[in-house]
N, C-alpha and C positions, 0 to 999 in steps of 0.2 A: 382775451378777445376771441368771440365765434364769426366764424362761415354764415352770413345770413342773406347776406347780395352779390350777384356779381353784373357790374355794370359795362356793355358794351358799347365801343366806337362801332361803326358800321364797316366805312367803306375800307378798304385793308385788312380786316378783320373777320367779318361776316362774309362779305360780299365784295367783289374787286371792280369798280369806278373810276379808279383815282387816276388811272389813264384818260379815261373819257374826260375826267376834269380837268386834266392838265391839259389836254387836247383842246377846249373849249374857252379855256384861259389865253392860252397859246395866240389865239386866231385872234380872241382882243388886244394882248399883249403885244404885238404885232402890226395892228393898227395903230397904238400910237408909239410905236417906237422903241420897242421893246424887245431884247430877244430874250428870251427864259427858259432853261434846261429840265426835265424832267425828276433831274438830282436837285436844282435849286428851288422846285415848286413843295416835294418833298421836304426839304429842311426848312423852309420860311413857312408858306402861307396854307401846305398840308394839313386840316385838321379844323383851319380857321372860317367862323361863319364870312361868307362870301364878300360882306361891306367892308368886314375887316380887312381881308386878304386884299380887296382894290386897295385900300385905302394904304397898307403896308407896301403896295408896289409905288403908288402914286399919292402916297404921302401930301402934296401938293395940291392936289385936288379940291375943288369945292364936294361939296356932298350931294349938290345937283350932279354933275359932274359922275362923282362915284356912283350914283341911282343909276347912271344912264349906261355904264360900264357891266353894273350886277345885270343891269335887264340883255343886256348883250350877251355876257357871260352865257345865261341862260337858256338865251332864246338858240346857242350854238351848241349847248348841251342836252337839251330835247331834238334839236337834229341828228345828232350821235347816237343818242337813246332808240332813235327810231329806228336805226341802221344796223345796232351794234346791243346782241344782252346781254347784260351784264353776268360775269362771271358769279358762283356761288364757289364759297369756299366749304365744302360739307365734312372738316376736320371740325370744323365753328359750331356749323347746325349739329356733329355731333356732340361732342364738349358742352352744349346750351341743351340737350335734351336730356344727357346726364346730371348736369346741374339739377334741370326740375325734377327728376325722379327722386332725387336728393332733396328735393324740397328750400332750393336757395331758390331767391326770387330774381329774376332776370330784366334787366333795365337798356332800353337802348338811350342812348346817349351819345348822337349825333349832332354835329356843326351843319349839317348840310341839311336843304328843306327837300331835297328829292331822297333822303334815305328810303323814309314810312314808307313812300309813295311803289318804289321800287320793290322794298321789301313784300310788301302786297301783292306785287304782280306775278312775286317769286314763290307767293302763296308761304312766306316765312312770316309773318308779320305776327301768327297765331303762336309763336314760338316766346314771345314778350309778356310780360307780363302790364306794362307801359312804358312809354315814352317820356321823356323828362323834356324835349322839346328842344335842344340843345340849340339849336338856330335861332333860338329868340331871346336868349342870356344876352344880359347887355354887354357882359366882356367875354369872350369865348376864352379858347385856351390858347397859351399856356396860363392863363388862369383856370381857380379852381371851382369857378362857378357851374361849371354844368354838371359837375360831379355831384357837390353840394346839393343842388339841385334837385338828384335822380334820388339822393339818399332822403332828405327831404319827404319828397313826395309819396313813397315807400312808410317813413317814420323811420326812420334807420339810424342807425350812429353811424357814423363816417370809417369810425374802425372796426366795423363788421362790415365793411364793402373790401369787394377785388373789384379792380378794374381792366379790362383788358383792351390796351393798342398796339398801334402798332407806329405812330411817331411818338416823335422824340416832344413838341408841342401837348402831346397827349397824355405821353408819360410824367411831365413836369406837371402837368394839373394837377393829375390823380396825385402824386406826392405832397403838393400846396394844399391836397381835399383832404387828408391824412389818411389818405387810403394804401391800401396794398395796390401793386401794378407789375400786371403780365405784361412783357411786351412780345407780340407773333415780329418775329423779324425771317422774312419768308425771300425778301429780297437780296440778304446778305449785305445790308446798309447799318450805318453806323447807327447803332440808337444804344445809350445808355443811362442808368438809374433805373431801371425796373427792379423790383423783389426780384425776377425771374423773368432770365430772356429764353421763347422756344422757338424753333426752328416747322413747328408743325405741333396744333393739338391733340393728334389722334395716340399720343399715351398719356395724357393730364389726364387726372381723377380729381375728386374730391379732394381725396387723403393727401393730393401733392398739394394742392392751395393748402387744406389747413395746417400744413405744415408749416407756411408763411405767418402765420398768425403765432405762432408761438417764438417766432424767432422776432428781437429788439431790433427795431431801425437803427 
């Protein structure tokens, strides 16, 4: 097996949101009835495209119902956005500029439809090589469709991809996709099943992934 992709989650990873999201969840969640923890948005519906993640809270729900939930979600997450920029993590933008000189092709592979959008504004988005589109998979993760996906669209074999997250939803795909998986665990939360759990990428290389690839699942 060779080094030929490596396919990134965005928010956690590249770039830090996942507060703004839980933030914007929160205020719905709240409305009807709900209270939800920062640690519990992280283990459940972190990672998951947005219909999913209502649909996992409020199970119950018609799917009118859940639309009407996403579009609040959102409309409370563009208020955030307006307030508040998003943090860069530039261990990430390092680590993904090393990969290209290396000549691995770089894939975003995001649940959420404001990654691209953000990533643009961060003037990162030049750093891709494309988007697999992950918000429009009919089943997001911990399925292994967005991965599948990225590799896909590329032409890739599944086992010449790394993938790198940072939950535990994400990390369980990339293993269901047969891929390898980094996971950045930067909060000191519980996430396991990665190839390789790091605390920070600014001493990954190359040579440390394809060392993954020569070792048996």
């Amino acid at each position: 097996m060779k080094l030929k992709c490596a396919i990134f989650d965005i928010d956690g990873v590249v770039i830090h949101t996942a507060k703004m999201h839980y933030n914007a969840w929160k205020k719905v969640f709240l409305k009807y009835g709900k209270n939800f923890t920062f640690d519990e948005f992280k283990k459940t519906i972190d990672g998951m495209p947005r219909d999913k993640g209502a649909k996992f809270i409020f199970p119950e729900f018609s799917k009118e119902k859940i639309n009407i939930i996403c579009k609040e979600k959102q409309k409370y997450f563009n208020e955030i956005l307006k307030k508040e920029k998003a943090k860069v993590f530039y261990d990430a933008v390092k680590l993904i500029k090393h990969l290209r000189r290396n000549k691995i092709k770089i894939v975003i592979a995001s649940s959420s439809k404001n990654a691209v959008s953000i990533l643009k504004k961060l003037n990162l988005y030049k750093l891709f090589d494309i988007d697999a589109k992950g918000a429009y998979v009919k089943k997001g993760k911990p399925h292994p469709d967005i991965f599948l996906k990225a590799a896909k669209k590329l032409k890739m074999k599944p086992e010449n991809c790394v993938v790198f997250e940072d939950s535990l939803n994400g990390v369980v795909a990339a293993k269901r996709a047969g891929m390898k998986c980094i996971a950045i665990n930067r909060d000191r939360k519980s996430i396991k099943g990665a190839d390789l759990i790091v605390k920070s990428f600014n001493n990954l290389k190359v040579n440390d992934i394809k060392k993954l690839f020569n070792k048996r699942d």
